[in-house]
DOMARPA-793084 format. One record per residue: residue in three letters; x, y, z of N, C-alpha, C, O in turn. Coordinates in steps of 0.2 Angstrom, whole numbers, plus 5000, padded with zeros to 4 digits. Layout:
ala/X/Y/Z/X/Y/Z/X/Y/Z/X/Y/Z
...
This chain:
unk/5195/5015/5111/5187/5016/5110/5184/5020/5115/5186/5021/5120
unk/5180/5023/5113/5177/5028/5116/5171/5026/5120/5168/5021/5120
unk/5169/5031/5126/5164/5027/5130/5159/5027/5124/5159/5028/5119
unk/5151/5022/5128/5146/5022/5123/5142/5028/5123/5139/5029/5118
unk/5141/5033/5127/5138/5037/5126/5142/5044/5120/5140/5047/5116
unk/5147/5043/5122/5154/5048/5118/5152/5046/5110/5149/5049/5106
unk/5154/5038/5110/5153/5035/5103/5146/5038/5100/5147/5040/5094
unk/5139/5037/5104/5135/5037/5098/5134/5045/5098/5132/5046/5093
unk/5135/5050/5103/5137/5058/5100/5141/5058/5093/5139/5062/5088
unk/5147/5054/5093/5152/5056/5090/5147/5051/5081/5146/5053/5075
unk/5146/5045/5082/5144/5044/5077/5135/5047/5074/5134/5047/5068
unk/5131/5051/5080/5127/5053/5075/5129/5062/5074/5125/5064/5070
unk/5133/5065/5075/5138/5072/5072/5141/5069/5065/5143/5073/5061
unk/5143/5062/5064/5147/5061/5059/5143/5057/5054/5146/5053/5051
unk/5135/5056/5053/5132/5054/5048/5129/5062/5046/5126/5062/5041
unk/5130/5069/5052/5129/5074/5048/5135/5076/5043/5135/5077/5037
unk/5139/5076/5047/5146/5078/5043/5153/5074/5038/5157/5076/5034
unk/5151/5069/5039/5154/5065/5034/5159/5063/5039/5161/5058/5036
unk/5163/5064/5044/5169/5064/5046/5167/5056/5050/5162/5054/5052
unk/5174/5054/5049/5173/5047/5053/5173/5047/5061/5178/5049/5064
unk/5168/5043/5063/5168/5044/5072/5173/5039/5075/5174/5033/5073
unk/5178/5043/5080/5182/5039/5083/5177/5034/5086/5171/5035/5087
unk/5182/5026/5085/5180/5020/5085/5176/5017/5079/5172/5013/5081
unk/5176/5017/5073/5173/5015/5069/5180/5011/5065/5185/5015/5064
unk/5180/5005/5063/5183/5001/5060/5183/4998/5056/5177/4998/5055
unk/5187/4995/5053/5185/4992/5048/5189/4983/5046/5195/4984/5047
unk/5188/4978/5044/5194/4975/5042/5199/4978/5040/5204/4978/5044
unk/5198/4980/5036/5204/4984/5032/5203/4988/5033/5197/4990/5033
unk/5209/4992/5037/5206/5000/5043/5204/5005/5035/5199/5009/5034
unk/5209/5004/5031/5208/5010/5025/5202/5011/5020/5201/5014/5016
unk/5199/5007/5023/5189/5005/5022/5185/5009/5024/5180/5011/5022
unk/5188/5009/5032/5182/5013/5034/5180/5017/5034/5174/5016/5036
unk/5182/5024/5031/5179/5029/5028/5175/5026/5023/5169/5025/5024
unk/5178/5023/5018/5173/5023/5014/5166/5018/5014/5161/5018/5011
unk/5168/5013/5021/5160/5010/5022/5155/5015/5027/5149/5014/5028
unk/5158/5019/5030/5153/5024/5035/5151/5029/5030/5147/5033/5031
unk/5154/5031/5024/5149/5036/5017/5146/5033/5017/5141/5034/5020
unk/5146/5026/5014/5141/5022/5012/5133/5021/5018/5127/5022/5015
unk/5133/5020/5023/5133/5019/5030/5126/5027/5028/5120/5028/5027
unk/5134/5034/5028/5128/5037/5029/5124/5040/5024/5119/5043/5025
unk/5126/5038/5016/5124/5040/5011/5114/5036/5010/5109/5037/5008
unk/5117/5029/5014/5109/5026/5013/5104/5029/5020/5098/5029/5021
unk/5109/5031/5025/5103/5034/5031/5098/5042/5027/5093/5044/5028
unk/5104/5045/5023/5100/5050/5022/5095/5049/5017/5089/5051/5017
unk/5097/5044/5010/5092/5041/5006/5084/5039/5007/5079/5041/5004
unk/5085/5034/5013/5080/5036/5017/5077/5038/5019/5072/5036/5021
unk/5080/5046/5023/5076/5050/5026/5072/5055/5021/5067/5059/5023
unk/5074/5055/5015/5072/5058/5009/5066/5056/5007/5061/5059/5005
unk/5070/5045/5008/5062/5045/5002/5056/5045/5010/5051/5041/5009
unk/5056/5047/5015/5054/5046/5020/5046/5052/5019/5040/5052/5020
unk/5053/5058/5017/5050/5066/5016/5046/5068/5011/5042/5073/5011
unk/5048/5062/5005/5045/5062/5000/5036/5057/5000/5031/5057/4996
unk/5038/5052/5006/5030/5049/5005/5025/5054/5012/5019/5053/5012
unk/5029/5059/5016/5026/5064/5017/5021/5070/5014/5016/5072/5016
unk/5027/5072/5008/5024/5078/5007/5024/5078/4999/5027/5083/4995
unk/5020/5071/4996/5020/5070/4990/5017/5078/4984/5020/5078/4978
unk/5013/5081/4987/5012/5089/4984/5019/5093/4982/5020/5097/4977
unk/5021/5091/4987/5026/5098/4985/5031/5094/4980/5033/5097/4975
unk/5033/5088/4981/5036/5083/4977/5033/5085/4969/5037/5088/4965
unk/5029/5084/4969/5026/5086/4961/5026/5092/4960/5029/5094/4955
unk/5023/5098/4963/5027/5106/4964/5033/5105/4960/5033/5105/4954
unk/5038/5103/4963/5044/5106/4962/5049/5101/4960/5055/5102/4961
unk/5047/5096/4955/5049/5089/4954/5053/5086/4958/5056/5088/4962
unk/5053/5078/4955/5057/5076/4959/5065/5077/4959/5067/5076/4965
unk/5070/5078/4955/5076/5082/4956/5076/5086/4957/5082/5086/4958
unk/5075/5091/4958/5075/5098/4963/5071/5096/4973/5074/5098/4978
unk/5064/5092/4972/5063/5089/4979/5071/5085/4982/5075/5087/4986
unk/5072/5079/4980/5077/5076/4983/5083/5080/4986/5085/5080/4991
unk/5085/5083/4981/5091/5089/4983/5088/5092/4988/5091/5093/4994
unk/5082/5094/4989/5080/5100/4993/5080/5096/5000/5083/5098/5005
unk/5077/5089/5001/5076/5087/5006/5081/5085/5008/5082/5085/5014
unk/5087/5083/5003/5094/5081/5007/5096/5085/5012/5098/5084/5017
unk/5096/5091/5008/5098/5099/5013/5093/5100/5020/5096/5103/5024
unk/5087/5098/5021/5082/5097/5025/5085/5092/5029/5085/5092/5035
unk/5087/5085/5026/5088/5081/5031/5095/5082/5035/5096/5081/5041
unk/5100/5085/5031/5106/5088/5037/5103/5090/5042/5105/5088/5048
unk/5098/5096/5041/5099/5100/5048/5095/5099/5052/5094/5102/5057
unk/5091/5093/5051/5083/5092/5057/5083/5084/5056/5079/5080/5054
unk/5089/5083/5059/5088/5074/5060/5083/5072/5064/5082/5075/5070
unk/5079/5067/5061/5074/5064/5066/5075/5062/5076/5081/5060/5078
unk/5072/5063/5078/5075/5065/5088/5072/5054/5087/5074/5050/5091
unk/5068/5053/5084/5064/5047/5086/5066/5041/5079/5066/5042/5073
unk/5067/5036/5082/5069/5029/5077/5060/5029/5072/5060/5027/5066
unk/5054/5031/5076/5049/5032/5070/5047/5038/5067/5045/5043/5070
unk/5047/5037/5060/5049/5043/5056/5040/5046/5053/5039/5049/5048
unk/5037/5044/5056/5029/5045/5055/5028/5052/5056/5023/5055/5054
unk/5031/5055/5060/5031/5061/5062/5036/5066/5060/5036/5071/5062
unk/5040/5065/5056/5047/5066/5056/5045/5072/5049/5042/5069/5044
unk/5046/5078/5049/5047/5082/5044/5042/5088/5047/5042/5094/5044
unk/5040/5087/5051/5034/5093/5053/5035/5099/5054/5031/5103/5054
unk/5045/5101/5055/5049/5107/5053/5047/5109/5046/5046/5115/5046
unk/5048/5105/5040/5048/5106/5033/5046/5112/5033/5050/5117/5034
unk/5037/5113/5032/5035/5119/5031/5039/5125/5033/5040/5130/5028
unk/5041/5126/5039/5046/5133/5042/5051/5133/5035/5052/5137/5030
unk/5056/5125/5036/5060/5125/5031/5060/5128/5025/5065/5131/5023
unk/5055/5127/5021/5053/5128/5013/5052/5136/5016/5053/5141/5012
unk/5050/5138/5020/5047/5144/5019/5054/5150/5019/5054/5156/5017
unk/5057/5148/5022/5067/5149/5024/5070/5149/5016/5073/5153/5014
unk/5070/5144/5014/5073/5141/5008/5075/5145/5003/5070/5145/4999
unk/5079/5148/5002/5079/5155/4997/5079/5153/4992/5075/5158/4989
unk/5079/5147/4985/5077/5145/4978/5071/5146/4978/5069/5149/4973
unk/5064/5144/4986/5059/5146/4985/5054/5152/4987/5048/5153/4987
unk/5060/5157/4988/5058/5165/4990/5053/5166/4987/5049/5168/4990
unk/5052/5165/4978/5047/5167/4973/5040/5165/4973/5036/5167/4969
unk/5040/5159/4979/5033/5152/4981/5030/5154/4986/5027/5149/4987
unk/5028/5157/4990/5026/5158/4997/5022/5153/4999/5021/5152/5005
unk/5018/5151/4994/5011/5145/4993/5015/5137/4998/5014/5135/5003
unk/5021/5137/4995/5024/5131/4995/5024/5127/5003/5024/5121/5003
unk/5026/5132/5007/5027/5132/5013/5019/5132/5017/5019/5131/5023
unk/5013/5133/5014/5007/5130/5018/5005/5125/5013/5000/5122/5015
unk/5007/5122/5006/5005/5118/5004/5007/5110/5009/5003/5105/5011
unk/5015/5112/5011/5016/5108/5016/5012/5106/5023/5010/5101/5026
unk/5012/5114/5024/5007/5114/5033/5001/5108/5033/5000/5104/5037
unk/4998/5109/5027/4992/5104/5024/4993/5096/5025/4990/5092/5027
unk/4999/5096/5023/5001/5090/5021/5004/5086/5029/5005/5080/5030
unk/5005/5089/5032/5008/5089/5038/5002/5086/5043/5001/5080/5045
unk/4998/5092/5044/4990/5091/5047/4987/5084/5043/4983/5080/5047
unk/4988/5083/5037/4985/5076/5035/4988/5071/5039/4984/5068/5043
unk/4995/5069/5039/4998/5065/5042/4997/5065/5048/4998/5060/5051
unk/4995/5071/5052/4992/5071/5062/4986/5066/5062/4985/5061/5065
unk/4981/5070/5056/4975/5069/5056/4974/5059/5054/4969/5055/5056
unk/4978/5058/5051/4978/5049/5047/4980/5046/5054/4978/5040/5055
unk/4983/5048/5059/4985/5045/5064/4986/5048/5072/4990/5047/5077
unk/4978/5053/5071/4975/5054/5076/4971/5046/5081/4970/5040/5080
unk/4970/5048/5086/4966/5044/5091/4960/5042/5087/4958/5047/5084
unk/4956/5036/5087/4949/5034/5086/4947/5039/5091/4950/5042/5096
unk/4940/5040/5088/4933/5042/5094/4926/5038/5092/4927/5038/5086
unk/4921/5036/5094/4914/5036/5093/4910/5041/5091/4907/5045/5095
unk/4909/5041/5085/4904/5045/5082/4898/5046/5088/4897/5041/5092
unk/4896/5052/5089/4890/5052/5090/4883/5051/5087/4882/5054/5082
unk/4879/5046/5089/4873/5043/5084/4868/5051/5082/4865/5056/5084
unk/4869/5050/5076/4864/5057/5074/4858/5058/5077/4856/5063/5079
unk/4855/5054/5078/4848/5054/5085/4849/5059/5089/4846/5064/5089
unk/4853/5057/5092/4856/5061/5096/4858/5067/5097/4856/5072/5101
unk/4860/5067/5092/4864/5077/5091/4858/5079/5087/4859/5085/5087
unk/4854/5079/5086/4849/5082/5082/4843/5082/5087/4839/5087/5086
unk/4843/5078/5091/4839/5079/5097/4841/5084/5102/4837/5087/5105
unk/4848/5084/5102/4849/5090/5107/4851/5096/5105/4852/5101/5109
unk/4852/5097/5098/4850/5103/5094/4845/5109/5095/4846/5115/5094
unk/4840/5106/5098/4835/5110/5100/4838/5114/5107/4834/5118/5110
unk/4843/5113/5109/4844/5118/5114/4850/5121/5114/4852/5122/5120
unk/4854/5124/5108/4859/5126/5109/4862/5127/5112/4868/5124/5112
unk/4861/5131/5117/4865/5134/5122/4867/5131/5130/4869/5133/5134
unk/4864/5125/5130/4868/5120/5135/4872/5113/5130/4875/5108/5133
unk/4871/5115/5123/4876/5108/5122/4883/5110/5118/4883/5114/5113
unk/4888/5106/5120/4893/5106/5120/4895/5100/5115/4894/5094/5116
unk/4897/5104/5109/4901/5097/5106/4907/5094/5106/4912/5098/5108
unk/4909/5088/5105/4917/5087/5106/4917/5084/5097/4913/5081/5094
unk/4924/5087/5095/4926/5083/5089/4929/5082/5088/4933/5085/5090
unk/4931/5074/5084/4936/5070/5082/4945/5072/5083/4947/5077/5080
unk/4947/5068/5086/4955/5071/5086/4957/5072/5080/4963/5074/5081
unk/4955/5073/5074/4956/5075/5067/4956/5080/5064/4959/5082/5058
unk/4952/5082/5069/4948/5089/5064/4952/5094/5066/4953/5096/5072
unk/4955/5098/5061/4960/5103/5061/4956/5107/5056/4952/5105/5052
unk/4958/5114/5057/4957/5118/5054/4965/5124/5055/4970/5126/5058
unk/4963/5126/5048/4973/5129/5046/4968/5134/5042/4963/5134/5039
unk/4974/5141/5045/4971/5147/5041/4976/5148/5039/4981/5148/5043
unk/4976/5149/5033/4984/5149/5028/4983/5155/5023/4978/5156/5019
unk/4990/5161/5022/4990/5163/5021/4990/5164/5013/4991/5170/5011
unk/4989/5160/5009/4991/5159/5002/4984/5153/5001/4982/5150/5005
unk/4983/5153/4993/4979/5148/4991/4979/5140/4991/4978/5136/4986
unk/4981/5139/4998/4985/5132/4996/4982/5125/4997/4984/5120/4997
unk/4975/5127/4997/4970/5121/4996/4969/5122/4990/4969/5116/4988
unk/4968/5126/4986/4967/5127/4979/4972/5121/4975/4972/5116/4972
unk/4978/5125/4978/4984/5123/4977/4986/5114/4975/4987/5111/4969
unk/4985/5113/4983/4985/5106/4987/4982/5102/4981/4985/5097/4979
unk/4977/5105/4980/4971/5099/4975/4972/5098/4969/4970/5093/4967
unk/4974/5103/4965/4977/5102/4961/4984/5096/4958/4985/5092/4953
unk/4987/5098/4962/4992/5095/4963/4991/5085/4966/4995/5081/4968
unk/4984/5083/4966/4982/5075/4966/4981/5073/4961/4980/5076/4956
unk/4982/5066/4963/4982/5061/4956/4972/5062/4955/4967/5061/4959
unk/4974/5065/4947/4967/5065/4944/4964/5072/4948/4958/5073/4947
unk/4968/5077/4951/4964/5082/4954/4962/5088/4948/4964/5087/4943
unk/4958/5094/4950/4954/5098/4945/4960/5102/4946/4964/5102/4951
unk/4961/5105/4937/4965/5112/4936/4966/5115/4940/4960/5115/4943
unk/4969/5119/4943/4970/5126/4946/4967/5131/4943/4970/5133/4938
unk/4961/5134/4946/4958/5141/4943/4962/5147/4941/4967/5150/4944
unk/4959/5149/4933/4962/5155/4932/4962/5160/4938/4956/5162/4940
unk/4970/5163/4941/4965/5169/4946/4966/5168/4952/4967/5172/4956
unk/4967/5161/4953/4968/5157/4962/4971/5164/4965/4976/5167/4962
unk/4968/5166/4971/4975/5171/4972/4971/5170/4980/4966/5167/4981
unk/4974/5174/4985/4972/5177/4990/4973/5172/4997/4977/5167/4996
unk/4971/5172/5004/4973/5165/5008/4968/5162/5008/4964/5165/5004
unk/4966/5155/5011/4961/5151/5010/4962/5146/5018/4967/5144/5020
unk/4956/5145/5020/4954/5141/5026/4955/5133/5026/4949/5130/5025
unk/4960/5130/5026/4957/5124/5028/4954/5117/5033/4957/5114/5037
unk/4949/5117/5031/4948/5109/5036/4949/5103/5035/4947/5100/5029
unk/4952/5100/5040/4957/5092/5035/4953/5088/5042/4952/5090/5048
unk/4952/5081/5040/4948/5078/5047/4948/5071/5042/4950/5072/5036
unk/4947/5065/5046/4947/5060/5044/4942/5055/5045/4940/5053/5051
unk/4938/5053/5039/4933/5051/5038/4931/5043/5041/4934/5042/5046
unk/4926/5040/5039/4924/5035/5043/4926/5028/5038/4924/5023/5039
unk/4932/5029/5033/4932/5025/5030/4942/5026/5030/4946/5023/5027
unk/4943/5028/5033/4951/5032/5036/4952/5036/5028/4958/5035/5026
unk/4949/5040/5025/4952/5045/5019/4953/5050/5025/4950/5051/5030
unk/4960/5055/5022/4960/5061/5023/4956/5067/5021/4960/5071/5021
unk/4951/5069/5019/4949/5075/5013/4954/5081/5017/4957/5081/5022
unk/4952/5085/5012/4956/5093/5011/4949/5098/5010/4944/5096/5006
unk/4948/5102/5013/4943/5107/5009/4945/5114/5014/4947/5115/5020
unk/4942/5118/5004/4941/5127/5009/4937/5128/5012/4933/5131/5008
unk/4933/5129/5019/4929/5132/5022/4931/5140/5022/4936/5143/5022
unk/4923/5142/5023/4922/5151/5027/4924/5152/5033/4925/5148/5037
unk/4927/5159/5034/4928/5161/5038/4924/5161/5043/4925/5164/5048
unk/4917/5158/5042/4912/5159/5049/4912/5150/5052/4911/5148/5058
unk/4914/5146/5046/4913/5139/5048/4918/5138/5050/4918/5133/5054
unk/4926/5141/5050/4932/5140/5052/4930/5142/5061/4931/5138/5066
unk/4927/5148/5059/4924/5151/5069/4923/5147/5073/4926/5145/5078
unk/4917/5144/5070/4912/5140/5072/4917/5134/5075/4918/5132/5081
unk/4921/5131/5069/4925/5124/5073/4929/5125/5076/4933/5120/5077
unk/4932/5131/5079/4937/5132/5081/4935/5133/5089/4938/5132/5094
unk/4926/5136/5089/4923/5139/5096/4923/5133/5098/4925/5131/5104
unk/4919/5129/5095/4918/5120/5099/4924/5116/5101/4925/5113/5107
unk/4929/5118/5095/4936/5115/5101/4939/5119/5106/4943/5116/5110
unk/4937/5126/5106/4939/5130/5111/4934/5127/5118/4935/5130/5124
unk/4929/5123/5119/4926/5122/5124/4918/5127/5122/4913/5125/5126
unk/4917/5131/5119/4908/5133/5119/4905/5131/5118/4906/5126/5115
unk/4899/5133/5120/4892/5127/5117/4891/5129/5109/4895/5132/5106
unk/4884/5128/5108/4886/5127/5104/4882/5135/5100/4884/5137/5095
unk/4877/5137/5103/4874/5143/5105/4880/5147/5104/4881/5148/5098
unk/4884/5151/5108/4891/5152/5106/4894/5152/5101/4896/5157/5099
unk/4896/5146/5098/4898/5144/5092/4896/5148/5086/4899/5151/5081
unk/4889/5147/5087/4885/5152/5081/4888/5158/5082/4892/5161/5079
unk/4884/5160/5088/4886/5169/5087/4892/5169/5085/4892/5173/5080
unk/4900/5166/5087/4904/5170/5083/4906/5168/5077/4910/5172/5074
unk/4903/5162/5073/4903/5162/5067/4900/5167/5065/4904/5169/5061
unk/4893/5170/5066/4890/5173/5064/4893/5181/5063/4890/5184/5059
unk/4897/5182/5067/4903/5187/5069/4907/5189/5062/4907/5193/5059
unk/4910/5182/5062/4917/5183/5058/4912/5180/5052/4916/5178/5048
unk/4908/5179/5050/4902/5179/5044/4896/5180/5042/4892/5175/5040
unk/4895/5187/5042/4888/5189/5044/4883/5184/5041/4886/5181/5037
unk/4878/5183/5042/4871/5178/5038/4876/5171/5038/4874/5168/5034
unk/4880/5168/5041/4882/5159/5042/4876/5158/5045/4873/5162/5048
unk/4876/5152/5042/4873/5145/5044/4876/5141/5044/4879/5138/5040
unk/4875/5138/5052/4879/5134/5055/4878/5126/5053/4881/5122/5051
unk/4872/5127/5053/4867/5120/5052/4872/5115/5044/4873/5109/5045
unk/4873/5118/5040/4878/5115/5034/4882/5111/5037/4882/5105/5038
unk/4888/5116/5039/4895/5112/5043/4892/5106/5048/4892/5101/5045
unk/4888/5108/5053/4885/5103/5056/4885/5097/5053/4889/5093/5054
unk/4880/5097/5049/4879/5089/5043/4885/5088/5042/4887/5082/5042
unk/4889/5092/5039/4893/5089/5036/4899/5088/5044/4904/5085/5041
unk/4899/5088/5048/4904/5085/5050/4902/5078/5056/4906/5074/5059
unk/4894/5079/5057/4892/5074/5059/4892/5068/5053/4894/5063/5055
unk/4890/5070/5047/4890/5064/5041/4896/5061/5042/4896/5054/5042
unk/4901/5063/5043/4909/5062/5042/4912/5061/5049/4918/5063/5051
unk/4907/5058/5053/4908/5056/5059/4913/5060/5064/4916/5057/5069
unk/4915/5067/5063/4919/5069/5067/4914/5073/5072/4918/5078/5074
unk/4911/5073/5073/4906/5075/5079/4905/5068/5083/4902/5063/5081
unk/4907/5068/5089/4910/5063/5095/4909/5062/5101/4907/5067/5104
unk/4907/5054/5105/4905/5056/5109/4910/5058/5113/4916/5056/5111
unk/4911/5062/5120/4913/5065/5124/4918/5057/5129/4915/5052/5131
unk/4924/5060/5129/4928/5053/5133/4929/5046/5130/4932/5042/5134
unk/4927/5045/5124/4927/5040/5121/4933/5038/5116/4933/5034/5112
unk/4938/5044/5118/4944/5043/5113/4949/5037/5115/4952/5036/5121
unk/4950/5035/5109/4956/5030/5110/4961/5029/5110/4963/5027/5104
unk/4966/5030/5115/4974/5032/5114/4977/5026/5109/4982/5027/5107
């Protein structure tokens, strides 16, 4: 028998490769093989349907027999580092983008990136809203205030239409436009009721949330919105991500 550190090397190399790890036994020694396929035929099963309640978009993209083969291939080579798999797939997008069946898709691989950022953003840290009083009180002085925003709020600059994409592909979601073409901005943040939303933002409101999480006030923030979108107005994004409570008070996050 092999030491315990040797054994569990040799037994997680042999749920990639099928080979039997020295020390694995069985009643009937001439079993053994066939109860460690077994063994790893259900570990990969669920790391599939694992990948599958991640990245249900692509799932319907590319249905479900064609996704499960794809993710079985996916789970060979990027075995989870962590017994919790909530994080587990965050490779995929590179994957899909590598994947030669989908050479012809480019979309595919930021439809993913989305789907990724959703599952950060569902199980980002709480924060404390900031009371609207407040922020619109100190509105009046741009350029000494500083916002902080929700551990949620991401913003993804994706080279392909894959919010378009993304939304289409929900239960009950609108058609894909005739024409969809070109990259598209998104901001993914998570609301005060724990939904995830998806949407496209402008290249001036993507500036703007990207200036605030880089640390500028808020003065700043506009100008280079204003920069990368000549005539933005800030004041929209504003509402809307104070409505959606990810404008936060400062230190109030909860691990």
């Amino acid at each position: 028998m092999p030491a315990h550190p040797e054994f569990l090397d040799a037994f997680r190399n042999g749920i990639g490769s099928g080979a039997l790890p020295p020390g694995v036994t069985a009643t009937a020694p001439d079993e053994a093989a066939q109860r460690f396929a077994v063994y790893r035929n259900n570990v990969t099963v669920s790391l599939i349907d694992a990948l599958a309640l991640h990245f249900p978009a692509i799932e319907r993209l590319v249905g479900t027999d064609f996704f499960r083969a794809m993710a079985r291939e996916f789970a060979q080579t990027h075995r989870p580092r962590s017994p919790v798999l909530l994080t587990w797939g965050e490779g995929f997008p590179d994957f899909l983008a590598a994947f030669p069946p989908l050479a012809a898709y480019p979309y595919m691989a930021d439809v993913a990136r989305i789907e990724v950022a959703r599952g950060q953003a569902c199980h980002a840290a709480d924060a404390d809203p900031i009371p609207p009083a407040d922020l619109i009180a100190a509105v009046d002085d741009p350029a000494s205030l500083y916002l902080t925003l929700h551990p949620a709020v991401q913003v993804l600059r994706l080279g392909q239409p894959a919010v378009s994409i993304w939304a289409a592909n929900q239960p009950d979601g609108p058609p894909l436009a005739t024409g969809t073409e070109g990259p598209e901005i998104a901001l993914i943040w998570r609301d005060t009721l724990f939904n995830v939303p998806v949407a496209a933002i402008s290249a001036g409101d993507a500036a703007m949330i990207e200036a605030i999480q880089s640390g500028h006030n808020l003065l700043m923030a506009a100008e280079l919105a204003a920069f990368a979108e000549p005539d933005h107005t800030p004041q929209t994004m504003l509402i809307r991500l104070m409505q959606a409570g990810a404008v936060v008070i400062p230190g109030k996050a909860i691990p």
